[in-house]
N, C-alpha and C positions, 0 to 999 in steps of 0.2 A: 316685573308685573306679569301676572300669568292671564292665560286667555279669559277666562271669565271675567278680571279684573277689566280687561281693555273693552270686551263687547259691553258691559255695564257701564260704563263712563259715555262710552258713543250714542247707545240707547237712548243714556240722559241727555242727549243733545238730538233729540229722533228728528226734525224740521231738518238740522243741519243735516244730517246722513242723506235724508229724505230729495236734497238741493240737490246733492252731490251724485247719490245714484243716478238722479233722472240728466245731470249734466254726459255721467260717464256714458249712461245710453243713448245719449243723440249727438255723442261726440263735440260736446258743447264744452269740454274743461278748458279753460283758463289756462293760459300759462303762466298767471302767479297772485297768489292770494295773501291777503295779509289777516290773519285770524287777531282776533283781537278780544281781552276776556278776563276776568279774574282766575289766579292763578288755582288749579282744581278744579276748570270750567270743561274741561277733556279738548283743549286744542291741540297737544301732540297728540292724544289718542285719534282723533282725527285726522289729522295729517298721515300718521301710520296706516287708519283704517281705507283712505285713498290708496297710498301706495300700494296695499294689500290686494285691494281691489284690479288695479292694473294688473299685477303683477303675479294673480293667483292662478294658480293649475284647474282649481273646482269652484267656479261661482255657481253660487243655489239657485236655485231657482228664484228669489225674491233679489238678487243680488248683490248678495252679498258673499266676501270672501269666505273660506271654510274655517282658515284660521290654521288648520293642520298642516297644508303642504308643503313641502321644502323651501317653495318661495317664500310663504309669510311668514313659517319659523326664519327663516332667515329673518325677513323685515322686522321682526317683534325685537329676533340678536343681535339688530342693528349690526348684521355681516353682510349683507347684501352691497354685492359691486355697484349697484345703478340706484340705492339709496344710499344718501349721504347725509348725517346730519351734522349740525355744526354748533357748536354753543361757544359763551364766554373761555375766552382762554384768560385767567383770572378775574379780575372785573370789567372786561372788554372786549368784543369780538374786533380784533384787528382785522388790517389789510390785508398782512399775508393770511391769513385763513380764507379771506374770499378769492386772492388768488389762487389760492390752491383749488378752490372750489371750480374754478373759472377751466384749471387747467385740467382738472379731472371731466369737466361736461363740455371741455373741448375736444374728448377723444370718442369714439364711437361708444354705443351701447355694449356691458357685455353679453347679456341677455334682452331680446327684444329691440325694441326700436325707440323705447323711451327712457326718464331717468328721474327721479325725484329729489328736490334736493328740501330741505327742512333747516330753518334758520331758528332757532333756539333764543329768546330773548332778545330779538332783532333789534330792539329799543337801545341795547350798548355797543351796540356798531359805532365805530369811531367815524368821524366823518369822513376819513380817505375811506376805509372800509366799505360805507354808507353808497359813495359815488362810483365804485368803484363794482359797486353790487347793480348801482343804478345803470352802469353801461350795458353790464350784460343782460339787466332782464330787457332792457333798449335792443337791444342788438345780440339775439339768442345765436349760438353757433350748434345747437344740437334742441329736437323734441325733446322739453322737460317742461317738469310742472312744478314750480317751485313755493312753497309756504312760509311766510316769514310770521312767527311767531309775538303778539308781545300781549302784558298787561299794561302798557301806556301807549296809547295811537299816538298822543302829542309828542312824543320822543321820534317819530320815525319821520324821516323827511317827506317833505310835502308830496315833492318830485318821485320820493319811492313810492309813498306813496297813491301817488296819481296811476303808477303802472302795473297797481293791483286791484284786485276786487278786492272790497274789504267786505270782511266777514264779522259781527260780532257775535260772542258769547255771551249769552245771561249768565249771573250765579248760581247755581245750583242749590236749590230752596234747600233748606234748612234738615229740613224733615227726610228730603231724598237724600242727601249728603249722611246725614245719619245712620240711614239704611245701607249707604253704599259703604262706611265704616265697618259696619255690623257685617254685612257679607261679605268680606275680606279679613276677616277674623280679627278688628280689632277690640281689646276686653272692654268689654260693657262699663268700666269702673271707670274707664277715660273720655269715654265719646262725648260724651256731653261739654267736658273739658275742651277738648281737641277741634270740636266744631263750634267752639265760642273761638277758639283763635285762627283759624284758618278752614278754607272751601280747598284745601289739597290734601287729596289721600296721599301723596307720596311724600307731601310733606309731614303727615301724620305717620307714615311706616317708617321713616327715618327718626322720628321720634320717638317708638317705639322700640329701638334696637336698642338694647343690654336691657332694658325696661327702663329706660330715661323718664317716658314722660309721667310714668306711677310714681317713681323717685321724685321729680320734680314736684310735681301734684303735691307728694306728702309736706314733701320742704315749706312750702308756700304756705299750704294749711295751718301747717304747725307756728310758723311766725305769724300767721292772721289771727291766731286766736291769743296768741301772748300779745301781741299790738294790743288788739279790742280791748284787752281788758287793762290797757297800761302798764304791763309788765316788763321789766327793762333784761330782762330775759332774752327776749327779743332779740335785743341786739348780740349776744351769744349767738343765738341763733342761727342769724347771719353767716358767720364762719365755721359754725360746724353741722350747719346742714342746708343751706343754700349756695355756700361756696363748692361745696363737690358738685354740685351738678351743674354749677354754671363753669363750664370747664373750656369752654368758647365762644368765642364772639355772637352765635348764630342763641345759642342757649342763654345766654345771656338775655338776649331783645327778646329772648322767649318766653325766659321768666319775668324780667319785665313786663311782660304783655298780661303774663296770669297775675301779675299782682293788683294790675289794673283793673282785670278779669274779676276778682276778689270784690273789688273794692265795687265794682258795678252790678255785681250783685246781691251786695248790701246797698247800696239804693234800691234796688229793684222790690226788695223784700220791704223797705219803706213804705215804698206804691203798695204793696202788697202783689206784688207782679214779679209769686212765686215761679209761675211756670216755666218763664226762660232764666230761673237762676241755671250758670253751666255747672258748681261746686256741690250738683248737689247730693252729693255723699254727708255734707255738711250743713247740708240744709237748714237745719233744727241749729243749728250754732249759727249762723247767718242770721235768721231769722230775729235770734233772740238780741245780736248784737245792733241790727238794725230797728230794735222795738226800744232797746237801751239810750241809743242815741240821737239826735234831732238830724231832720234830711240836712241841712244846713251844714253843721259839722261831717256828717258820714261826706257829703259833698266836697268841702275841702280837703279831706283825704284822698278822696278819687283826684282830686285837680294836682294835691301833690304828687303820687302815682305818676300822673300822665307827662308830669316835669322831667321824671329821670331818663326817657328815650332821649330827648334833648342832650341830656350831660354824658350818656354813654355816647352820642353820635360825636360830642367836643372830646373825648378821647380821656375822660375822666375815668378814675379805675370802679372796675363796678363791686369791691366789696365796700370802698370809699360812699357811691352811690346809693346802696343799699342800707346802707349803717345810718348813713346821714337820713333818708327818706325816715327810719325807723323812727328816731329821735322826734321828728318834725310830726309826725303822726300821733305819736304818742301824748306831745303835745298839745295837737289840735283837741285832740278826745278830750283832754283832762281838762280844756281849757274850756270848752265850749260849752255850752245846757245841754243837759239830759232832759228826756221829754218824758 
């Protein structure tokens, strides 16, 4: 993520910045926060923009870090000795990782007098892990300011949580999230896409690598419009242009999601509540297939849609999932009134 990318995210959280400067100036920081938020809400970009702040060569005059100097290049490289961050090692933050954390903010500073440390999706901390965290920010053995990370506060324990400030994040309105797509160079042909399924730009620039999520987009389109019209086509479809892109687990729940995505914007166009269709390259085929069919039926499609996260979550194979959903859709349409 480059410097622009991170001061634009922090910006969009200006009240939070806003806390946090006037904490650093009266010497009033916390020694442990728990940011809490939907994910693309800029809570590590904040947690960084703190450490930055401590730990910067040149604060402006309004105070904020410069972003250039060797200290916050480092913090941004995540190389910095006295930042540490910590995420899921698979699907869990174990113990020994907070040991290790424990043992590294039991040795002096190498630089300065303080340390940060940044807990990553603090919500899968196992319970040794969890208590094991709760000793130390109980019983600190060095100056640190430490942020535990989550989008579920009810996952964190009570007791961890009692020995932070907690911090929430709003979502990032629709409109601004757009804009912050857009200047980060993601192509205009997706955004609309991308911000019906997720508030995370990084979740959206990882989608964007080989050109996934224009691929996926096309795949989706292409069997929405053989569906609509009954086509058993369709179910071809399936495997020779939905199955290359859904190549794992994560892409998978993603295509899922834009099918859903699809299908909800064919009710929208019902309503006639064009303006937040996300597909709308397609607009004009939306439109016409939700003029074709009764809210009723388009409705049972979306209900079927939102059944298959379910069957992918019971370990069901997802070209399995997908082929069957076709079938069932195809179905409904033929079966139902045209209005």
């Amino acid at each position: 993520m480059t410097s622009t990318q991170e001061e634009h995210e922090v910006t969009l959280q200006q009240p939070i910045v806003a806390r946090f400067k006037a904490a650093i100036g009266q010497q009033e920081l916390a020694h442990a926060y728990l940011l809490v938020g939907p994910s693309g809400a800029g809570k590590t970009q904040l947690a960084q923009w703190v450490a930055m702040r401590l730990f910067c060569l040149h604060v402006d005059d309004h105070g904020n870090p410069d972003g250039t100097c060797e200290e916050c290049q480092r913090i941004k490289h995540r190389i910095h000795p006295d930042v540490i961050m910590v995420a899921p090692d698979g699907r869990q933050i174990k113990v020994d990782q907070i040991r290790f954390l424990k043992s590294e903010f039991s040795k002096s500073a190498v630089e300065g007098n303080q340390k940060v440390f940044i807990v990553q999706e603090a919500d899968k901390m196992t319970t040794s892990a969890a208590n094991s965290l709760l000793k130390f920010l109980e019983e600190p053995t060095s100056s640190f300011v430490a942020f535990l990370i989550t989008t579920n506060k009810g996952a964190i324990l009570p007791t961890v949580q009692s020995r932070t400030q907690v911090i929430e994040f709003p979502p990032l309105p629709l409109a601004e999230f757009k804009q912050l797509l857009a200047a980060n160079g993601i192509d205009r042909e997706v955004i609309d896409v991308a911000s019906g399924l997720t508030n995370s730009l990084e979740m959206v620039q990882q989608w964007m690598e080989n050109d996934w999520l224009k691929q996926a987009q096309t795949a989706v389109l292409d069997w929405y419009r053989l569906v609509a019209i009954g086509d058993m086509r369709a179910f071809i479809a399936v495997g020779q242009q939905i199955m290359p892109v859904a190549d794992n687990r994560d892409h998978q729940q993603t295509i899922l999601d834009m099918l859903m995505l699809v299908w909800r914007d064919t009710m929208m166009s019902v309503n006639q509540n064009t303006e937040r269709v996300s597909f709308k390259m397609a607009a004009r085929t939306i439109e016409q297939i939700g003029q074709k069919y009764s809210g009723a039926v388009i409705t049972g499609a979306a209900q079927l849609t939102l059944q298959t996260r379910r069957a992918l979550d019971q370990n069901i194979g997802f070209q399995n999932i997908v082929e069957e959903l076709t079938i069932k859709i195809i179905n409904e349409l033929s079966g139902g009134s045209e209005v």
